[in-house]
C-alpha positions in Angstrom: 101.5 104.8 74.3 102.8 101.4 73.7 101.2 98.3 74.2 102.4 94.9 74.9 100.0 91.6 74.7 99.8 88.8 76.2 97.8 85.4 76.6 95.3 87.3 78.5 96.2 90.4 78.8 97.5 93.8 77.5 99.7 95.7 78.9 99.5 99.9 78.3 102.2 101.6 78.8 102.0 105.2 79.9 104.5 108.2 78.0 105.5 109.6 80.9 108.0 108.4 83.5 107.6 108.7 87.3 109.1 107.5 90.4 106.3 105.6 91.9 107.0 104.0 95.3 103.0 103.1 95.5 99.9 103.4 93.5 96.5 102.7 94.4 93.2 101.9 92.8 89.8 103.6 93.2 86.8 105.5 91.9 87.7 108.8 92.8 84.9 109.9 90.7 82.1 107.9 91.8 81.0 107.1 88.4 81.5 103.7 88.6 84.6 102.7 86.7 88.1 102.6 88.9 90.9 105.2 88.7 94.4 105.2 89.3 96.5 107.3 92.1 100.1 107.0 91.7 102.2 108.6 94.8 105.2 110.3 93.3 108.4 110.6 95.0 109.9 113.5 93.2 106.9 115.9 92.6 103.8 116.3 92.9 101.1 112.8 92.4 99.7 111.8 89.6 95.9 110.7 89.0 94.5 109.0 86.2 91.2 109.1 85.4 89.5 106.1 83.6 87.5 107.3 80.7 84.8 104.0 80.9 86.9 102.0 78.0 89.8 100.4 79.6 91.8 103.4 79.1 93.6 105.7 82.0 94.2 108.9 81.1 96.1 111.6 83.7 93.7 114.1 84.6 95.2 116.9 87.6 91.8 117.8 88.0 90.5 114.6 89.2 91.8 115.3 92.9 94.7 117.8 93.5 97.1 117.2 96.2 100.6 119.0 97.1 103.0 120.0 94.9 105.7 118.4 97.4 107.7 115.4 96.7 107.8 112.8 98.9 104.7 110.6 98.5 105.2 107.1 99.6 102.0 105.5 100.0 98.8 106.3 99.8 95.5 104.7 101.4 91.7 105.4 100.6 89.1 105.2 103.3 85.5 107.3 104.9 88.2 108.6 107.7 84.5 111.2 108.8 82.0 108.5 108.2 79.8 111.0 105.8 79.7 108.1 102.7 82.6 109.9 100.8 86.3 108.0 100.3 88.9 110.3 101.8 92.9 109.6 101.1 95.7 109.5 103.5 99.4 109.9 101.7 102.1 108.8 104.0 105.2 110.7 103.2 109.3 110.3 103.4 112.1 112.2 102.0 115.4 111.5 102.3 117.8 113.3 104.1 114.7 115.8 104.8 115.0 117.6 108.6 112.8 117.1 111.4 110.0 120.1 110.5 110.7 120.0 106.5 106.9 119.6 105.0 108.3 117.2 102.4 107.7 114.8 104.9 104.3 115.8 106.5 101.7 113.3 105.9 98.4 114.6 104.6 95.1 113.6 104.9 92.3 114.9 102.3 88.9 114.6 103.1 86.5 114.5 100.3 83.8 117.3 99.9 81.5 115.8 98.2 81.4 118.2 95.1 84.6 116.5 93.2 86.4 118.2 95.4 89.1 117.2 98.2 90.5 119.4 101.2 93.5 118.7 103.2 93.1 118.8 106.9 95.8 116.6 108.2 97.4 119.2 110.6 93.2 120.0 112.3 92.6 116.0 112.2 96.1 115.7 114.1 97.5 113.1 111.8 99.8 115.2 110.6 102.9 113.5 111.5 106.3 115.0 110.5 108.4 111.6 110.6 109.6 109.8 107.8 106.4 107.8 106.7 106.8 104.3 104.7 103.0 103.4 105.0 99.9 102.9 107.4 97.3 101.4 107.7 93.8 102.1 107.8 91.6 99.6 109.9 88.6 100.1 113.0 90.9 98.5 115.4 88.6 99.3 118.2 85.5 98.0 116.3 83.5 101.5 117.3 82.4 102.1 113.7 84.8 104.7 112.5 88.2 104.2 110.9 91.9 104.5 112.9 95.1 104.5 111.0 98.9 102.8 112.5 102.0 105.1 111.0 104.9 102.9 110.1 107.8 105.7 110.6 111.6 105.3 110.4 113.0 107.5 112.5 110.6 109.0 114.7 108.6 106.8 116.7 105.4 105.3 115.0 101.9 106.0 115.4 98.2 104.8 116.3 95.9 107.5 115.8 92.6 106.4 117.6 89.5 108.0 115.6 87.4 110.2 117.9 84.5 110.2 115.7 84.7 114.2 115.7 86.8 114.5 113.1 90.3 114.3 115.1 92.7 111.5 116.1 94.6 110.6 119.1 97.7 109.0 118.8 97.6 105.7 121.6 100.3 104.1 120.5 102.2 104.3 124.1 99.0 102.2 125.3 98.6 99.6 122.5 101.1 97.1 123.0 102.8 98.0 120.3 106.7 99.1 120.2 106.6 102.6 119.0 110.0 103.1 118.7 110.8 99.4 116.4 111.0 101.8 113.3 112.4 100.5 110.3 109.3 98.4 108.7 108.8 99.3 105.0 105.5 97.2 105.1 102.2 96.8 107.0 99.1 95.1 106.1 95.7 94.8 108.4 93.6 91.8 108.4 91.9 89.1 110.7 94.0 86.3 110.5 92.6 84.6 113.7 88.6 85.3 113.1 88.2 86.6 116.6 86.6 89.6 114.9 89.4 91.6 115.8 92.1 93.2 113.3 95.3 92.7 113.2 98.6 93.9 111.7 101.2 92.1 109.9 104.7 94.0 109.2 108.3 93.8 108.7 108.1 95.0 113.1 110.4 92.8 115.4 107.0 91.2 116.0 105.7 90.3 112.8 102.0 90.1 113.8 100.4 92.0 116.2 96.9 90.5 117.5 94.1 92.8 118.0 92.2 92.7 121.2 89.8 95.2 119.8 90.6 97.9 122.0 93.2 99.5 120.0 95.6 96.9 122.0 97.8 94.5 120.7 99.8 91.2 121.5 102.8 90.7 119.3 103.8 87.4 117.7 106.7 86.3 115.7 106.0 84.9 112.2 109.0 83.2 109.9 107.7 85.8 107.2 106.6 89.4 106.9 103.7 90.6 104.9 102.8 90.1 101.3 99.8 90.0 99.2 96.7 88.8 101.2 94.1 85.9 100.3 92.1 83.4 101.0 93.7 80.5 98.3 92.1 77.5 99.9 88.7 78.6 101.1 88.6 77.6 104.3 87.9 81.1 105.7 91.4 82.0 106.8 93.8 85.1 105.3 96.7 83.3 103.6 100.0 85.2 102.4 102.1 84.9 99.2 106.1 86.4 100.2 108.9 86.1 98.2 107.3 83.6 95.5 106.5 81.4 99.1 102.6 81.1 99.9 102.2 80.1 103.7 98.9 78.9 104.7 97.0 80.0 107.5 96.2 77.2 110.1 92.4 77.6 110.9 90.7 77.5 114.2 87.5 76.9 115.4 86.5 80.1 114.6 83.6 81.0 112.3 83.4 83.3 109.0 81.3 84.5 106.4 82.1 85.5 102.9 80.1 87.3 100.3 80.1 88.2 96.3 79.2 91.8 96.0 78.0 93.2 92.7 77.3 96.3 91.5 
């Protein structure tokens, strides 16, 4: 391992190369100290396990996931709303046929025990197009998580959450387009305050409006996503694209922010 400094930081480089599209951060663990999950496009993912010192070390037995290439992105949420971070991997494979798994997307719910079990095809978000990303957001504000499928070539998907452990795909009654495929980025947030989320992407609309009911109302933007912040405190998501940071006009709208710690 190399390591490169800088003013304030040091950079740690890792021995062994992979082709990551995505990687994600979280305590897989739960002991308190953030991991790393890097989706690998040619083989199987790789997890790194942070050993309380600054230091990530791989570690295939911190969760184990398919052997399969193919991973594009990967997104970590309580899908079963038991307390326990479950992980949705979005998968695409190039020149991959209609029915090939390399491009199943897999969902693996969290057992509890430092174990994880993938049930994508009995939670019916199992979806067989070429996956860029998706996002994972309670559009319907009913307490449990949903996830939008940003495909290429099949159409894309809004699985509704039916707090049972299984997901409907709604997409044909949402508003959205499902077959403007082709976005290789999608990012959920409030931009308006109406309590509602919404989802920014590189979609022939470029924000969708939530109505809350797993409904949306499209709306060009002269931009498509990027990283997500509030830069000027005034409680309104700003975005930073292409070096450019646009600032989000506020309303009359209300907000509330807090500092978590521990």
């Amino acid at each position: 391992m190399s390591t490169i400094s800088g003013e304030n930081y040091i950079e740690k480089v890792q021995p062994n190369k992979i082709f990551s599209q995505r990687s994600t951060m979280f305590d897989i663990d739960g002991d308190g100290h953030l991991d790393a999950f890097v989706c690998n496009d040619t083989g199987a993912s790789k997890a790194y396990r942070n050993d309380g010192f600054g230091n990530l070390i791989e570690d295939p037995t911190l969760i184990i996931t398919s052997e399969l290439s193919g991973n594009y992105s990967a997104i970590w949420s309580d899908f079963n709303n038991d307390g326990l971070a479950d992980l949705y991997i979005s998968k695409c494979k190039a020149e991959a046929l209609p029915g090939n798994p390399l491009r199943t997307n897999l969902l693996y719910q969290n057992n509890g025990n430092g174990s994880f079990s993938e049930v994508g095809l009995l939670a019916g978000v199992d979806d067989n197009a070429q996956s860029w990303t998706s996002v994972v957001e309670d559009f319907d504000n009913d307490g449990d998580m949903d996830i939008f499928v940003v495909n290429h070539d099949e159409k894309n998907r809004l699985y509704r959450n039916n707090d049972d452990g299984t997901f409907t795909d709604v997409i044909h009654i949402s508003g959205i387009d499902a077959l403007d495929l082709g976005a290789f980025e999608a990012v959920g947030g409030d931009f308006n305050n109406d309590g509602f989320v919404d989802i920014m992407s590189e979609l022939s609309f470029q924000l969708y409006l939530g109505n809350g009911d797993l409904t949306f109302s499209g709306q060009h933007l002269p931009f498509t996503p990027g990283a997500l912040g509030d830069f000027n405190e005034d409680g309104f998501l700003d975005v930073t694209y292409r070096s450019q940071l646009w600032m989000n006009n506020p309303n009359e709208n209300h907000y509330i922010k807090m500092i978590l710690k521990g």
